[in-house]
TIVO-2410 file (N, C-alpha, C; in nm, 3 decimals):
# residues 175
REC num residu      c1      c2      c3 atome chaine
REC   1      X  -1.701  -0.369  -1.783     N      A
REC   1      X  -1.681  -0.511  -1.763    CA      A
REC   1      X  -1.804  -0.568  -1.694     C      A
REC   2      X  -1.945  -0.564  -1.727     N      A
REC   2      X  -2.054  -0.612  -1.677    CA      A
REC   2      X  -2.040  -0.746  -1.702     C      A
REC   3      X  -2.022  -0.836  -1.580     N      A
REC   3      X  -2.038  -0.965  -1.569    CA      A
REC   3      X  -2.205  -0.998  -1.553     C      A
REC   4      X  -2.194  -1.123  -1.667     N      A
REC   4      X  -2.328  -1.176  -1.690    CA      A
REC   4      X  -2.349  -1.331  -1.611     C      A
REC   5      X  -2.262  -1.361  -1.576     N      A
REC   5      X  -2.260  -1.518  -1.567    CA      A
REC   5      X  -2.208  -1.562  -1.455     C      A
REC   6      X  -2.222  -1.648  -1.387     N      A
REC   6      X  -2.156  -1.676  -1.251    CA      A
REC   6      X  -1.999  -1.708  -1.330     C      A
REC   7      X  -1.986  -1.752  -1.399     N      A
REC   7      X  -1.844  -1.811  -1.450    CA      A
REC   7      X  -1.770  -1.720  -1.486     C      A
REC   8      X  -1.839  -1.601  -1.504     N      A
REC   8      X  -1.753  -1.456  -1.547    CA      A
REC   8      X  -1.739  -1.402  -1.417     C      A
REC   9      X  -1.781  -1.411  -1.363     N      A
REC   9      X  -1.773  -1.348  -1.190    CA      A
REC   9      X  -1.640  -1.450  -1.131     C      A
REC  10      X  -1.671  -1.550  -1.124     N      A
REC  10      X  -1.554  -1.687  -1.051    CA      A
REC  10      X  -1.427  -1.621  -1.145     C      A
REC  11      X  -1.390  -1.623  -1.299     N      A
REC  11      X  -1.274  -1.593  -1.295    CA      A
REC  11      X  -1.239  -1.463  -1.268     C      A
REC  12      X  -1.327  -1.373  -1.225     N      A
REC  12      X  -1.269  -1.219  -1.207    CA      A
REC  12      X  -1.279  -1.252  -1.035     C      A
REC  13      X  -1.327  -1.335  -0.954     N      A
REC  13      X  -1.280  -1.379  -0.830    CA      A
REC  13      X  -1.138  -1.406  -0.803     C      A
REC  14      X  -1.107  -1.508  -0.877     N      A
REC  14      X  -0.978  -1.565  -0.910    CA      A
REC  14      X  -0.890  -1.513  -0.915     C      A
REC  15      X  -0.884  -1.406  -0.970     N      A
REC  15      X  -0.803  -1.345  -1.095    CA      A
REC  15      X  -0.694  -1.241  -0.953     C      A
REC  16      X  -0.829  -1.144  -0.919     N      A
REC  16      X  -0.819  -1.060  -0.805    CA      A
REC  16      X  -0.844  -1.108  -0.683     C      A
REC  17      X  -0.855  -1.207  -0.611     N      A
REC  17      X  -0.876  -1.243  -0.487    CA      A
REC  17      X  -0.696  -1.224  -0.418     C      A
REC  18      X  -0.661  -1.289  -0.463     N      A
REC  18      X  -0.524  -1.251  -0.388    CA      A
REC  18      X  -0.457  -1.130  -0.368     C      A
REC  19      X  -0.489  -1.073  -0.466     N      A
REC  19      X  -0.428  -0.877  -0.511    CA      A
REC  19      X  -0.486  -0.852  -0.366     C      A
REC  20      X  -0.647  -0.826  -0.386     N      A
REC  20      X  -0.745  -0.774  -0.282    CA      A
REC  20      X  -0.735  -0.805  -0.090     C      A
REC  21      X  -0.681  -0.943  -0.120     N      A
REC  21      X  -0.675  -0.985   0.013    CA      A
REC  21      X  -0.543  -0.940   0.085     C      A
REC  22      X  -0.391  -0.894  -0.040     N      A
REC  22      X  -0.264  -0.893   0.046    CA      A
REC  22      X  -0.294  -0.714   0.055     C      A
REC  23      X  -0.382  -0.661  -0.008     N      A
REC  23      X  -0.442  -0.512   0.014    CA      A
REC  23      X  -0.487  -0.499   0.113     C      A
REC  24      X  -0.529  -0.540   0.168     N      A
REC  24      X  -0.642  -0.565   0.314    CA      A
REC  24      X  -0.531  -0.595   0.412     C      A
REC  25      X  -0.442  -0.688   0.375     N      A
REC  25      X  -0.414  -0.728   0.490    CA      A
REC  25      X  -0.287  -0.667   0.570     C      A
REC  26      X  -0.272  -0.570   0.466     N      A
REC  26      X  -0.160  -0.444   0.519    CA      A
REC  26      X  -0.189  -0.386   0.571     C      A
REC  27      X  -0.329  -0.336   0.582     N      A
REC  27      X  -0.410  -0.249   0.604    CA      A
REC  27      X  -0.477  -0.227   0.719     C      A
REC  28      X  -0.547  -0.358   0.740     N      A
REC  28      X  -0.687  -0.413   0.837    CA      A
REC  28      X  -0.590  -0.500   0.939     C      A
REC  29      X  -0.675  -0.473   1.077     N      A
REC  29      X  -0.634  -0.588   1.159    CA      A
REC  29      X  -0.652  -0.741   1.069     C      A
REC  30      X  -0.551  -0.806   1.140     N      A
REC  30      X  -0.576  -0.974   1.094    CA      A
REC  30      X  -0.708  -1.043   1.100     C      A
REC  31      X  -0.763  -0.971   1.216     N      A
REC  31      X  -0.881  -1.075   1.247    CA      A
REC  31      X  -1.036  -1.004   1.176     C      A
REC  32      X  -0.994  -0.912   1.079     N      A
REC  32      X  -1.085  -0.813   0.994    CA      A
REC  32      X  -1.066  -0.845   0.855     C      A
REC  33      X  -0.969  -0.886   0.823     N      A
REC  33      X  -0.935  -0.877   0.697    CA      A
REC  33      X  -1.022  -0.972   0.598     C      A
REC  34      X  -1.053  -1.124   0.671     N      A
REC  34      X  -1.138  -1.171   0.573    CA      A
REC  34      X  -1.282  -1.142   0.584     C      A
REC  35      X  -1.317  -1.064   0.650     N      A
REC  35      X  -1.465  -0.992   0.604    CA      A
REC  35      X  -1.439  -0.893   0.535     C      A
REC  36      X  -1.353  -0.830   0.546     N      A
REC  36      X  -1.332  -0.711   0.466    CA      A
REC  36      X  -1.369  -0.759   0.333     C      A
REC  37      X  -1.242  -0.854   0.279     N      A
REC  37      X  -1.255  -0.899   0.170    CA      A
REC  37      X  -1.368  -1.005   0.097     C      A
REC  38      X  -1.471  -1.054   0.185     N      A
REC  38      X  -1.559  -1.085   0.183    CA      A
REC  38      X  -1.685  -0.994   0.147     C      A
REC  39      X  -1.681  -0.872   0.223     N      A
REC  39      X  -1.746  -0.734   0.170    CA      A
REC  39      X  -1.705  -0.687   0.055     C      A
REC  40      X  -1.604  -0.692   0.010     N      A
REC  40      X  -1.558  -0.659  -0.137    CA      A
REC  40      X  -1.620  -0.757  -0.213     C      A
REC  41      X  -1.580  -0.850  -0.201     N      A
REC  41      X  -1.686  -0.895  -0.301    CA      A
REC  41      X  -1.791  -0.953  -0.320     C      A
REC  42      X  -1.822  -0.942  -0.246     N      A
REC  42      X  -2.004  -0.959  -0.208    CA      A
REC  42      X  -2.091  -0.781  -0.255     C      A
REC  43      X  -2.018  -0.660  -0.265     N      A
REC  43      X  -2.030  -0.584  -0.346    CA      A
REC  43      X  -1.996  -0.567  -0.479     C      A
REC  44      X  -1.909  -0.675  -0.491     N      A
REC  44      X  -1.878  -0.669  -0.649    CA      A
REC  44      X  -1.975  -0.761  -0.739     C      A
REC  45      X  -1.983  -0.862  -0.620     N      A
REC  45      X  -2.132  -0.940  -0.736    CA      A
REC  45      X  -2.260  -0.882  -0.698     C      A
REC  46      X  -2.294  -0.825  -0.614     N      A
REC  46      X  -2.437  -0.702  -0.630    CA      A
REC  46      X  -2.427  -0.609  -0.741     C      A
REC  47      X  -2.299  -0.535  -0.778     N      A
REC  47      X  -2.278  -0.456  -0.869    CA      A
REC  47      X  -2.190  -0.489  -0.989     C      A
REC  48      X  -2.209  -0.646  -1.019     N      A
REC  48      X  -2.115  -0.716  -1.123    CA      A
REC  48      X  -2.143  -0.645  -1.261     C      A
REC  49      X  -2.317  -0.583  -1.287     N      A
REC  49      X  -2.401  -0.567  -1.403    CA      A
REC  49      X  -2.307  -0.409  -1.424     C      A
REC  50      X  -2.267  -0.338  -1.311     N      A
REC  50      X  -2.199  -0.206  -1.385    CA      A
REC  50      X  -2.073  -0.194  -1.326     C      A
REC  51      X  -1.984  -0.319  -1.301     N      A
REC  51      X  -1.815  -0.302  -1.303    CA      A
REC  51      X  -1.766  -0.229  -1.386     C      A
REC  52      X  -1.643  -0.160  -1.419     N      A
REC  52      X  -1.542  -0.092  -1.435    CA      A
REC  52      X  -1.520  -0.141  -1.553     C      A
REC  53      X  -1.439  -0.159  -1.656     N      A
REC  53      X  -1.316  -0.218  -1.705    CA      A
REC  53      X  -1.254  -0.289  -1.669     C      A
REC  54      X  -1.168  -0.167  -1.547     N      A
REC  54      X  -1.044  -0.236  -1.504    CA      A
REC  54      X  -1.094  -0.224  -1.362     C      A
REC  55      X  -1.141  -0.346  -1.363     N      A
REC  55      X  -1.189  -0.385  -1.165    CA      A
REC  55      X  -1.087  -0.352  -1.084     C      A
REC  56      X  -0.967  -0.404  -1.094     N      A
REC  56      X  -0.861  -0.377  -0.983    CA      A
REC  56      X  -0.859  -0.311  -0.855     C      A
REC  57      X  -0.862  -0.153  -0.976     N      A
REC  57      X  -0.873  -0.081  -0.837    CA      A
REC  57      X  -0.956  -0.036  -0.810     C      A
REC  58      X  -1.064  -0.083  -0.868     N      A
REC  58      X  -1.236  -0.064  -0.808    CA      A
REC  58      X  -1.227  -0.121  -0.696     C      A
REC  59      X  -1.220  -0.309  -0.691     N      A
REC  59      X  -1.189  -0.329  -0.586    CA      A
REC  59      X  -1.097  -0.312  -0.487     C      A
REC  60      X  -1.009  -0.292  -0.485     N      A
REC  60      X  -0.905  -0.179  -0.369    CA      A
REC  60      X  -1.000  -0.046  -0.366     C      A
REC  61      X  -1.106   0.015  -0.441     N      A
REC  61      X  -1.102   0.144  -0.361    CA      A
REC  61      X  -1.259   0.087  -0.260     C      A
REC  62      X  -1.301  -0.027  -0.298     N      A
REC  62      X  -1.392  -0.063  -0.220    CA      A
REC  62      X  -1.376  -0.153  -0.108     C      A
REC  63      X  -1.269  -0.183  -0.132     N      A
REC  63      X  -1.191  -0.297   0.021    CA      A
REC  63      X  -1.147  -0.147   0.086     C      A
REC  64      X  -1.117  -0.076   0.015     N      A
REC  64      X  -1.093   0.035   0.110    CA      A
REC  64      X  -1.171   0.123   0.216     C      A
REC  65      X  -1.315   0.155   0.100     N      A
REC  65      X  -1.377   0.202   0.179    CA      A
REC  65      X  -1.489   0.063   0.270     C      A
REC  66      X  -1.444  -0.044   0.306     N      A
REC  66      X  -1.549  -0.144   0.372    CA      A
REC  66      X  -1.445  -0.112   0.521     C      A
REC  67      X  -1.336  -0.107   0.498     N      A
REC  67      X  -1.219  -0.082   0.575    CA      A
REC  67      X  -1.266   0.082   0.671     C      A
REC  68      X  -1.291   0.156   0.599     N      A
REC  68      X  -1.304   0.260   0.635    CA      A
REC  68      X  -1.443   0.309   0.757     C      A
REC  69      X  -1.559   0.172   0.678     N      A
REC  69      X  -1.678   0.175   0.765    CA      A
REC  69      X  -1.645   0.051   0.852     C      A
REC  70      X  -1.527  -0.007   0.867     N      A
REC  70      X  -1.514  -0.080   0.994    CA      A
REC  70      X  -1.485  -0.064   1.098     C      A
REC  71      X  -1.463   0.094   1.119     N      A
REC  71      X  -1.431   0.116   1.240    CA      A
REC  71      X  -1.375   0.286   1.201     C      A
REC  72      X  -1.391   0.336   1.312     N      A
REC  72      X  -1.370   0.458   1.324    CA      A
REC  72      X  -1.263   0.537   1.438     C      A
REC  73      X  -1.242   0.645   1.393     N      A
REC  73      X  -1.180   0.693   1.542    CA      A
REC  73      X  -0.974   0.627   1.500     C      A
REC  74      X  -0.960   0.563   1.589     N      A
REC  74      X  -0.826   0.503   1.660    CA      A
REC  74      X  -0.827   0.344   1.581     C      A
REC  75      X  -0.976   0.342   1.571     N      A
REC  75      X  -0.918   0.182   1.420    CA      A
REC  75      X  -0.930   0.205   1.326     C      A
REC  76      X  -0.990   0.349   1.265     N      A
REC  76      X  -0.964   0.365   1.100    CA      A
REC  76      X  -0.802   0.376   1.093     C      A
REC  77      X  -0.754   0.479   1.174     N      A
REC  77      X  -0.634   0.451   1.169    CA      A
REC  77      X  -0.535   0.356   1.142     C      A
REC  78      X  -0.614   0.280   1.263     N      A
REC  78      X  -0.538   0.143   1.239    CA      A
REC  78      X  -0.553   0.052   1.133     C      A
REC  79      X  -0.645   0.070   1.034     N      A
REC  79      X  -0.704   0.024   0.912    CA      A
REC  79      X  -0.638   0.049   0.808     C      A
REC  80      X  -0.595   0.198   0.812     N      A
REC  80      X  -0.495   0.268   0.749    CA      A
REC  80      X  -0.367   0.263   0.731     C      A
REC  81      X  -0.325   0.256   0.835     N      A
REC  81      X  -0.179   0.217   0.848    CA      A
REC  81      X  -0.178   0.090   0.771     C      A
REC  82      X  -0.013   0.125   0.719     N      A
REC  82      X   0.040   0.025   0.623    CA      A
REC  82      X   0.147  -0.036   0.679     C      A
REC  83      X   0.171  -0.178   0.692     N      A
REC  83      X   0.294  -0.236   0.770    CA      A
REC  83      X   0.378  -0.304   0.685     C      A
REC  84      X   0.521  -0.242   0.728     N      A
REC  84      X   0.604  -0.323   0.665    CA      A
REC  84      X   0.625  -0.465   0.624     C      A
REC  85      X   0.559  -0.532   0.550     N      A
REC  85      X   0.615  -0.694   0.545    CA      A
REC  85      X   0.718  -0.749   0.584     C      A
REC  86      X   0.717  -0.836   0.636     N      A
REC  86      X   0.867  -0.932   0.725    CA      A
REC  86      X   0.881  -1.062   0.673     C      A
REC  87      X   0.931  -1.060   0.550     N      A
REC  87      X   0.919  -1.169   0.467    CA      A
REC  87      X   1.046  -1.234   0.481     C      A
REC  88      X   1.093  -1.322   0.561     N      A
REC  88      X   1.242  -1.375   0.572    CA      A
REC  88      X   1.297  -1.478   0.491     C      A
REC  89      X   1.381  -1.427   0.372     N      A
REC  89      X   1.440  -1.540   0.221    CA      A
REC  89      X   1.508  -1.631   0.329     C      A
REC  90      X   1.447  -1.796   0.291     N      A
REC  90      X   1.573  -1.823   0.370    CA      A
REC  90      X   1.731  -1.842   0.285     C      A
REC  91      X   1.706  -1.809   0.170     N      A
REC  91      X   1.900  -1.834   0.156    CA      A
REC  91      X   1.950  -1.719   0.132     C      A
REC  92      X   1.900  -1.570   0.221     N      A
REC  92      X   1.924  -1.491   0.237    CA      A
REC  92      X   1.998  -1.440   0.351     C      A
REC  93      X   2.113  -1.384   0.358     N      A
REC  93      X   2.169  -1.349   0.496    CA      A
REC  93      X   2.109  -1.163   0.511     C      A
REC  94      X   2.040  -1.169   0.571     N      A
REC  94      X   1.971  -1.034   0.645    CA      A
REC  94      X   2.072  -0.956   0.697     C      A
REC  95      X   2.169  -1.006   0.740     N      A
REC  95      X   2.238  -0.942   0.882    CA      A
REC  95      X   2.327  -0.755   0.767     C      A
REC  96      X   2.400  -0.799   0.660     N      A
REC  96      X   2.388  -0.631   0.627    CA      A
REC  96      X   2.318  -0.532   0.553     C      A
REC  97      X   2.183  -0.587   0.577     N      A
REC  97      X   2.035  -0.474   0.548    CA      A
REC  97      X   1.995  -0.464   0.666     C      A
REC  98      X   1.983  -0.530   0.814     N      A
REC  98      X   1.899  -0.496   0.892    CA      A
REC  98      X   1.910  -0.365   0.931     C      A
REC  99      X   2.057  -0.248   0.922     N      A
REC  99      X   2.044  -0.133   0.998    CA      A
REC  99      X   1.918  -0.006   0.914     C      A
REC 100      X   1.956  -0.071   0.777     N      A
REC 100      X   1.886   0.003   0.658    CA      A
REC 100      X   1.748  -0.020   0.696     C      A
REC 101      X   1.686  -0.157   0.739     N      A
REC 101      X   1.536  -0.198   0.730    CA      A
REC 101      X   1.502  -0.138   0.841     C      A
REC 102      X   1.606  -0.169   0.977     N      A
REC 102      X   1.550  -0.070   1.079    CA      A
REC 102      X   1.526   0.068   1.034     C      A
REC 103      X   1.596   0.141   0.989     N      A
REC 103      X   1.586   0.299   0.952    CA      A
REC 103      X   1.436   0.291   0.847     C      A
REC 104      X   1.450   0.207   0.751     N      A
REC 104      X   1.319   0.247   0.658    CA      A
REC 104      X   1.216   0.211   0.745     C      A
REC 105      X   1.134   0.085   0.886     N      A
REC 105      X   1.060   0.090   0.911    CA      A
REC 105      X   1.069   0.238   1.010     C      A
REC 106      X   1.104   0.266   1.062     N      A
REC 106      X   1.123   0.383   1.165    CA      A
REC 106      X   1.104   0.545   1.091     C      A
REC 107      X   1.131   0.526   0.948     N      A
REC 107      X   1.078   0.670   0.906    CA      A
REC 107      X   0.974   0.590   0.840     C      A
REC 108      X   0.921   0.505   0.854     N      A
REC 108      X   0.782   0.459   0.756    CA      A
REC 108      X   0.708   0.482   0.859     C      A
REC 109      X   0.724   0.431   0.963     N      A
REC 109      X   0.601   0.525   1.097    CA      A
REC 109      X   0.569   0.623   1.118     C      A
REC 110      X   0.692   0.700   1.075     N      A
REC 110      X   0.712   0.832   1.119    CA      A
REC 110      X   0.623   0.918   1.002     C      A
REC 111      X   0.558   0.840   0.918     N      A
REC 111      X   0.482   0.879   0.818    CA      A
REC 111      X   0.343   0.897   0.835     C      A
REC 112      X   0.288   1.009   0.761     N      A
REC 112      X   0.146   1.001   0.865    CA      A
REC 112      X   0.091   0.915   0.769     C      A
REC 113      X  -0.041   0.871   0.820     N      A
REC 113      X  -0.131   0.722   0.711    CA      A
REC 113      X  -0.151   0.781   0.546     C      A
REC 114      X  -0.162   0.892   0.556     N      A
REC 114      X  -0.184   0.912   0.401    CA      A
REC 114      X  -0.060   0.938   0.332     C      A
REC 115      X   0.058   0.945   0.372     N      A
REC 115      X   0.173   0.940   0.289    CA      A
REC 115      X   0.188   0.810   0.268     C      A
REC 116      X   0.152   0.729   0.370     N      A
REC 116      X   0.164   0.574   0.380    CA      A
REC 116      X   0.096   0.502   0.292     C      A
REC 117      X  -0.033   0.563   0.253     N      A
REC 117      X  -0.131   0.536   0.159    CA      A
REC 117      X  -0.105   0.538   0.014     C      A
REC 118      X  -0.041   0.667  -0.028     N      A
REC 118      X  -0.020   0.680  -0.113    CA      A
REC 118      X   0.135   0.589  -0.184     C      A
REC 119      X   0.209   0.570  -0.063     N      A
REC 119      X   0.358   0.525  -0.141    CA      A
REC 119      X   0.287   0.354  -0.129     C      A
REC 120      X   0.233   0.361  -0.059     N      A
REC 120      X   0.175   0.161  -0.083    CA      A
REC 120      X   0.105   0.183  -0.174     C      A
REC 121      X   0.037   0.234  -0.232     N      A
REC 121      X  -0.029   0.207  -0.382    CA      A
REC 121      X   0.002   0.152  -0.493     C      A
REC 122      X   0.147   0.276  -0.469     N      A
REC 122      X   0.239   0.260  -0.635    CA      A
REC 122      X   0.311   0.157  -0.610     C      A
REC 123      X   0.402   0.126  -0.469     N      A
REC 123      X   0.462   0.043  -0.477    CA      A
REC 123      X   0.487  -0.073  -0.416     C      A
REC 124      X   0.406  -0.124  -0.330     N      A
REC 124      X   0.314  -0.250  -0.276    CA      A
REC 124      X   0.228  -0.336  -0.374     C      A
REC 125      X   0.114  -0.216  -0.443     N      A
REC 125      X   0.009  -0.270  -0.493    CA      A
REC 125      X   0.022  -0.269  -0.671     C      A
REC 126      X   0.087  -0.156  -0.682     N      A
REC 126      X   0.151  -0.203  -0.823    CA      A
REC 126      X   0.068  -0.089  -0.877     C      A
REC 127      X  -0.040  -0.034  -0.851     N      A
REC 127      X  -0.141   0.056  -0.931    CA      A
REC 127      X  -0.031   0.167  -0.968     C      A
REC 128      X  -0.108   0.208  -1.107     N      A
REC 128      X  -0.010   0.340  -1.201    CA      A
REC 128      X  -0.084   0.490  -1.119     C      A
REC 129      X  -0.075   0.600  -1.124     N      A
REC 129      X  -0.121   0.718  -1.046    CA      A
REC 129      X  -0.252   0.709  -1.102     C      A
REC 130      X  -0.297   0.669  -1.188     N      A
REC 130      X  -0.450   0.652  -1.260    CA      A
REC 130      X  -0.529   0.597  -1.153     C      A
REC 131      X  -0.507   0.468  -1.160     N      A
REC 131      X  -0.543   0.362  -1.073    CA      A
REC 131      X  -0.578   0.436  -0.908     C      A
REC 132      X  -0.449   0.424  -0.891     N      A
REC 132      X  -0.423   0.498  -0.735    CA      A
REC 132      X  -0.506   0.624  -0.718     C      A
REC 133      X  -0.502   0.704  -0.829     N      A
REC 133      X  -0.624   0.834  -0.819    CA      A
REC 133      X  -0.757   0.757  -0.783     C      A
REC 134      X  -0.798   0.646  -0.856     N      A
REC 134      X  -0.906   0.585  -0.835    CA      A
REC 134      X  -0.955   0.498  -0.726     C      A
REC 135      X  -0.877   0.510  -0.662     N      A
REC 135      X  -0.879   0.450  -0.511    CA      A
REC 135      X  -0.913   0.533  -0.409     C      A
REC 136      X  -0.843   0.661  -0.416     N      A
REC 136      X  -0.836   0.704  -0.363    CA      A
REC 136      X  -0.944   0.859  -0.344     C      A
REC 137      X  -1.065   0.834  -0.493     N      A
REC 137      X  -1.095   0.933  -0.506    CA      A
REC 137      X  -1.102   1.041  -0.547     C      A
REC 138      X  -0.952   1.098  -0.602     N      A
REC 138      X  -0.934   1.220  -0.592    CA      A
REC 138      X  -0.858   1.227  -0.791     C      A
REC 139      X  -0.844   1.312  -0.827     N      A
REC 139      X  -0.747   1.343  -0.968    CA      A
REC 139      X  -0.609   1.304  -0.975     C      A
REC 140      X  -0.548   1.223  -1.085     N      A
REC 140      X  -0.420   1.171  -1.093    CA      A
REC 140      X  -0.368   1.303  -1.013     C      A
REC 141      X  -0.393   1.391  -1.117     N      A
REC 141      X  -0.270   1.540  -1.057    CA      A
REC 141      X  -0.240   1.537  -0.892     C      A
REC 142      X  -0.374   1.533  -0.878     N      A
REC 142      X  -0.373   1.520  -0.730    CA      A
REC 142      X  -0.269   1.386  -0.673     C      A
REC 143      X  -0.300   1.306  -0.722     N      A
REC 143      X  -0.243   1.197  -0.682    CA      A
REC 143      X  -0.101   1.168  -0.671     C      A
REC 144      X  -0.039   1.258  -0.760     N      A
REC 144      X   0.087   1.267  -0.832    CA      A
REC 144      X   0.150   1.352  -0.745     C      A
REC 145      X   0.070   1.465  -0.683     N      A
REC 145      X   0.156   1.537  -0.583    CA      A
REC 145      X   0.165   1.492  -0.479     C      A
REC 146      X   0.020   1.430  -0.444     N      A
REC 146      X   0.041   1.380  -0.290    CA      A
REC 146      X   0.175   1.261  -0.276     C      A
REC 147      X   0.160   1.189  -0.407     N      A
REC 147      X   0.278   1.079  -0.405    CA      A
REC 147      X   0.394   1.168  -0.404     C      A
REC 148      X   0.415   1.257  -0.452     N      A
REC 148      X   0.567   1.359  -0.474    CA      A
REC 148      X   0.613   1.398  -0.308     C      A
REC 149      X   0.538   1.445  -0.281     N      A
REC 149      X   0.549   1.487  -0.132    CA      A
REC 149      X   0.558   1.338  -0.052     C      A
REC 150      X   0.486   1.239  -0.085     N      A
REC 150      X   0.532   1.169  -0.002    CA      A
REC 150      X   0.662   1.108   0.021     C      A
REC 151      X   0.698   1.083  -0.135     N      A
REC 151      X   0.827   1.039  -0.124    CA      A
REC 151      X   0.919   1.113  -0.123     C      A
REC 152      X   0.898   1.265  -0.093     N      A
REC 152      X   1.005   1.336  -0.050    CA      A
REC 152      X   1.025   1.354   0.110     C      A
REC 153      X   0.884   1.376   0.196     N      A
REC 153      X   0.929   1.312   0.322    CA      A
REC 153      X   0.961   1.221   0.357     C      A
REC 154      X   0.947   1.077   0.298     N      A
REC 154      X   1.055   0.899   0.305    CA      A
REC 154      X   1.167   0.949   0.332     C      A
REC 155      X   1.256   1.056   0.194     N      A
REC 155      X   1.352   1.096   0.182    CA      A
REC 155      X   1.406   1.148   0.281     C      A
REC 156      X   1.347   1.213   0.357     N      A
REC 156      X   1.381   1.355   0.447    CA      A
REC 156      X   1.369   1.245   0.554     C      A
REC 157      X   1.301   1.170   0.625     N      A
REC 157      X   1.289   1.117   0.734    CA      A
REC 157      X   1.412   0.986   0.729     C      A
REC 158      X   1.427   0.941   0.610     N      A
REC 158      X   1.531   0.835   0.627    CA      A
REC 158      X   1.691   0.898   0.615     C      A
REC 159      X   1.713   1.052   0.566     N      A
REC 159      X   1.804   1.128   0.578    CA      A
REC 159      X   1.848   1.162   0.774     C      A
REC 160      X   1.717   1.162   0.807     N      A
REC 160      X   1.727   1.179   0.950    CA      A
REC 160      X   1.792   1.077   1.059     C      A
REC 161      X   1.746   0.966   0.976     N      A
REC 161      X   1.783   0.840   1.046    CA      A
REC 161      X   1.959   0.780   1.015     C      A
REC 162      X   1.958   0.827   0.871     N      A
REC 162      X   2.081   0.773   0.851    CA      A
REC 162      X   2.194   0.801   0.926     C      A
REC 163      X   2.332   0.700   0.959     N      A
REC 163      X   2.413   0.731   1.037    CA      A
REC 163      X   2.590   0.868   0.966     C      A
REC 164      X   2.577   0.933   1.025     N      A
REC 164      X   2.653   1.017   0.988    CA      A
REC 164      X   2.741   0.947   0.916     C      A
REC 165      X   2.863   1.002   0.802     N      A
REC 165      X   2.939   0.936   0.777    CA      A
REC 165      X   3.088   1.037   0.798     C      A
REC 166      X   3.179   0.987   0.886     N      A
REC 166      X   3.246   1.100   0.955    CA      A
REC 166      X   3.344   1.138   0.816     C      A
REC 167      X   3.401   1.291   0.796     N      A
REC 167      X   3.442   1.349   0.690    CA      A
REC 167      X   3.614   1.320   0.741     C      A
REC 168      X   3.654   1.274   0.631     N      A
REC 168      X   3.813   1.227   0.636    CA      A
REC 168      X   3.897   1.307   0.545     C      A
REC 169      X   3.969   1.412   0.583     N      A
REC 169      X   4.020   1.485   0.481    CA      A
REC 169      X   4.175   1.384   0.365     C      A
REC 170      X   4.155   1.410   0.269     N      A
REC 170      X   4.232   1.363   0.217    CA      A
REC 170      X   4.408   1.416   0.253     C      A
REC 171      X   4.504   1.370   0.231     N      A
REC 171      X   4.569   1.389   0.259    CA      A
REC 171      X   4.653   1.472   0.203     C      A
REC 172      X   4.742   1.509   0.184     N      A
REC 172      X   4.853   1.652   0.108    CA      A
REC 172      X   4.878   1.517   0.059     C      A
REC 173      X   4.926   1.538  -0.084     N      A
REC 173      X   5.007   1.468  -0.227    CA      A
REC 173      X   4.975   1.347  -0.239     C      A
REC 174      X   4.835   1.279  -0.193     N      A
REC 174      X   4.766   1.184  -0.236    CA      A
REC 174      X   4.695   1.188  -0.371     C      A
REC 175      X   4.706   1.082  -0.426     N      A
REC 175      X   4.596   1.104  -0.532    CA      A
REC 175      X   4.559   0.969  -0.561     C      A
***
């Protein structure tokens, strides 16, 4: 997808600016996020002449790694980490999901950043294990297990959380 033209660049701005920025902003402190995404693509029009195809997750694996050289130590981390969205419907009554949302954010912490990484890919950001391999560097296969494992510790950690459900024996000549 070698962009020739400023006008071919503006709609592949367009197109992906929002994808790129709600990527970041799960990601990156608040007060990082629009340089981040400013570094993304300010590398994407230096390197518009040998883009991808499918930019997407070119750009996610390069908002990623601008993310990655923003800090080190105790803020890559924090760069890393993925936060739950708190998106409140208002003609939604919350009140019988909150014990569930408490339990899923509480084993979503309990997740280390790269399980976190990997289950926000597929299902935050929408990328197929292709994609997400390409973000991340590494071979679908690869990608496919690390996602397997991840969502089998979700499993295991929100099994942990869940509230017992006490066993009621049925009764003699019920049916």
């Amino acid at each position: 997808m070698a962009i020739r033209t400023e006008a071919e660049y503006e709609a592949m701005y367009r197109e992906h600016y929002p994808d790129v920025l709600r990527f970041v902003a799960r990601r990156a402190e608040p007060a990082q996020a629009d340089d981040i995404v400013g570094e993304t693509f300010l590398t994407a029009w230096r390197k518009r002449g040998e883009l991808p195809a499918e930019v997407r997750p070119w750009l996610f694996a390069t908002a990623r790694n601008a993310m990655l050289n923003a800090g080190r130590g105790r803020r890559r981390r924090q760069a890393l980490a993925v936060r739950i969205a708190e998106r409140p419907d208002p003609g939604h009554d919350p009140a019988p999901h909150v014990d569930a949302r408490l339990d899923l954010a509480d084993a979503w912490r309990r997740l280390s950043a790269g399980d976190q990484e990997a289950l926000a890919l597929v299902v935050w950001d929408g990328l197929s294990d292709v994609q997400a391999a390409d973000v991340l560097g590494c071979s679908p296969s690869a990608f496919r297990m690390r996602l397997s494992r991840a969502r089998a510790r979700l499993r295991e950690l929100l099994q942990l959380t869940a509230p017992a459900v006490p066993f009621v024996p049925a009764q003699r000549g019920a049916r």
